[in-house]
N, C-alpha and C positions, 0 to 999 in steps of 0.2 A: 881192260876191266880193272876196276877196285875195290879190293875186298876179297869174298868167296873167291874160292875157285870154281869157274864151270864146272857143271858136270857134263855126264857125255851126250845127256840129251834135255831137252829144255822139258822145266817142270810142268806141270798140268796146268798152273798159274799163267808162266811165260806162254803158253800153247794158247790158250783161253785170249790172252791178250793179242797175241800175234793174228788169229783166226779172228776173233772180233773188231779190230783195228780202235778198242777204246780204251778207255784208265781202267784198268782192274784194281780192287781195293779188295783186301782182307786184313780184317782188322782184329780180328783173334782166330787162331788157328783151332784154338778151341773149340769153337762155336763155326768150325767151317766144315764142308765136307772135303775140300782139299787138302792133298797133303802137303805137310810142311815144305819146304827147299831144302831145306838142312834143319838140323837136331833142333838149333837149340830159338830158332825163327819164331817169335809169336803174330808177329803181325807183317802184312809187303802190299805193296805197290808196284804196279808194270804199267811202264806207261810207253807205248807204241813210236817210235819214231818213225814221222813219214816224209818219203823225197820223192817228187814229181807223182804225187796221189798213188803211190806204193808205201807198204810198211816194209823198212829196210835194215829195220832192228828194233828194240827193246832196251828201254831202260829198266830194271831190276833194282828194286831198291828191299830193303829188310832191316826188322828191326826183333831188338829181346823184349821189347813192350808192346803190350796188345794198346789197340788205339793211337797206336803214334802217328799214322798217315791220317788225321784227322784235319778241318778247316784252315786249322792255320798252316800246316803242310801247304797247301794246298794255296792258301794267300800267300804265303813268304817262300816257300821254296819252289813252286812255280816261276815264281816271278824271279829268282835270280837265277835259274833252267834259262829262260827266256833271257834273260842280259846275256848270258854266256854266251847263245846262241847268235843274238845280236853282233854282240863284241867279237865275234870268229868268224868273218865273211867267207869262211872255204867250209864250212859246214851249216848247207841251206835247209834244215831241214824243219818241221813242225809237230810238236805232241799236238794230238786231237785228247 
């Protein structure tokens, strides 16, 4: 990982994510009924990594700005998720 430190058990976010096998988006924690990850978290994204149609982890991402996993998230850091994944042929896996 980079960044946070895990804690000891995965948030209601990561959970949400894992159990639903989709993109979870909060985009202020404000206006969520979820709780934060850590303090100082306004906004995150989970996004499910899958291998051989299992979920086999979670990408966790967080942000101190509410709306930052907005469209263009979503157009430009997708897409270079996806080159990475391309570019490293010993890591097959797909976000849904």
């Amino acid at each position: 990982y980079v960044g946070d430190i895990p804690g000891q058990s995965p948030s209601a976010l990561e959970e949400k994510g894992y159990i639903s096998g989709e993109i979870n988006v909060v985009a202020d924690f404000d206006q969520s009924d979820l709780p934060r990850p850590h303090e100082s978290v306004q906004a995150a994204v989970v996004l499910p990594v899958v291998y051989r149609q299992r979920i086999s982890g979670l990408i966790c991402l967080h942000s101190h700005n509410a709306d930052h996993y907005g469209r263009r998230f979503f157009c430009v850091g997708l897409t270079h998720l996806a080159i990475f994944f391309v570019k490293t042929p010993s890591v097959l896996v797909s976000v849904r």
